[in-house]
N, C-alpha and C positions, 0 to 999 in steps of 0.2 A: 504494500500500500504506500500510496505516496504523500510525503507532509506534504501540502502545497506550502503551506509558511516557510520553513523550511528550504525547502529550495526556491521559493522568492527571494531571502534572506542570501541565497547562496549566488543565485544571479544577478541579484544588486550588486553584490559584495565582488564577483567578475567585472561586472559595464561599471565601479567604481573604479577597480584594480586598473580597467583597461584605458579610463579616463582619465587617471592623471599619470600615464606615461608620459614622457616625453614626445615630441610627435614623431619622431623616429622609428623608436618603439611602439607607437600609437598604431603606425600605419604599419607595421612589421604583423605587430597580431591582431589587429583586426582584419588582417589579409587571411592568416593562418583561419582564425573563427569561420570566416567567409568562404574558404576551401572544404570547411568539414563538410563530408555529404552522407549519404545511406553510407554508403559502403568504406569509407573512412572509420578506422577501430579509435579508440579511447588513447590505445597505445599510442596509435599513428600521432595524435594530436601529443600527446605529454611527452613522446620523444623529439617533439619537433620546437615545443616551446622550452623543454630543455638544452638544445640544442641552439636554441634563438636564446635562451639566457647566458650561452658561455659565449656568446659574440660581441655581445655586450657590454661599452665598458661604465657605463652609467649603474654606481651602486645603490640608488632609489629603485632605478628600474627592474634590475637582477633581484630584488626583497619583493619586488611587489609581481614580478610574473613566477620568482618560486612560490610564492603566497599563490599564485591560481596555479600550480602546478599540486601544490598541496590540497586547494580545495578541490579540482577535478580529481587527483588522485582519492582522495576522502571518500569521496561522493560521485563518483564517478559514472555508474551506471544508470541514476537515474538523471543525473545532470546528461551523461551521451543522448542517454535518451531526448530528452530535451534540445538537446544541441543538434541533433537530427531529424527531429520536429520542427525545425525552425528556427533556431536562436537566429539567426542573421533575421527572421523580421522582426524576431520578438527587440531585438538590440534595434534595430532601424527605429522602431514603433517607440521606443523608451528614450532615444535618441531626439527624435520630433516633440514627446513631450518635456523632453527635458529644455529643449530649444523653446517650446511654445511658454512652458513657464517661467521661461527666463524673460521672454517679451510681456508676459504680465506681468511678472515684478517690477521691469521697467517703466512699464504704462504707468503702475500706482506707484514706484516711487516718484514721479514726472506727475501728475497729480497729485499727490501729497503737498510736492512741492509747489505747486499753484495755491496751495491753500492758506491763507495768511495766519502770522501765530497768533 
């Protein structure tokens, strides 16, 4: 059975990991994420961000894709699962609202600020 909290907690915790990489490493794995398909193993992916962490010479970035290296390894089979269902739109779709909420917050701090103390 599957926690859905749980692994929302655990996908947040990846599209955070993946968001503040540098943009280097930004666009390195979110290429790799974007390659996973059906037929792509769990393995295929944790050897390959493994292998993308020893390339790397940014010691933020190496902490924070072992850290999804750890949480995929942890959690792995129902997070594949996931990641084979979709993650590239589920990450698009979290991506737009993260963008869209960032334009409201802007809206209302920019109204805020029209309003006299």
């Amino acid at each position: 059975m599957i926690n859905v909290q749980k692994q929302k907690a655990a996908i947040n915790k990846l599209i955070s990991l993946v968001d503040a990489l540098t943009p280097f490493s930004h666009d390195k794995v979110t290429s790799l994420l974007k390659n996973v398909g059906r037929k792509e193993s769990l393995n295929t992916l944790l050897s390959t961000l493994s292998n993308l962490s020893s390339s790397i010479t940014d010691t933020s970035d190496i902490q924070k894709i072992e850290t999804m290296y750890k949480l995929l390894k942890s959690d792995g089979q129902t997070l594949a699962a996931i990641f084979q269902n979709g993650l590239k739109k589920l990450y698009t779709g979290v991506i737009a609202l993260h963008q869209f909420n960032n334009q409201v917050f802007k809206l209302a701090e920019g109204l805020l600020a029209l309003i006299p103390d």
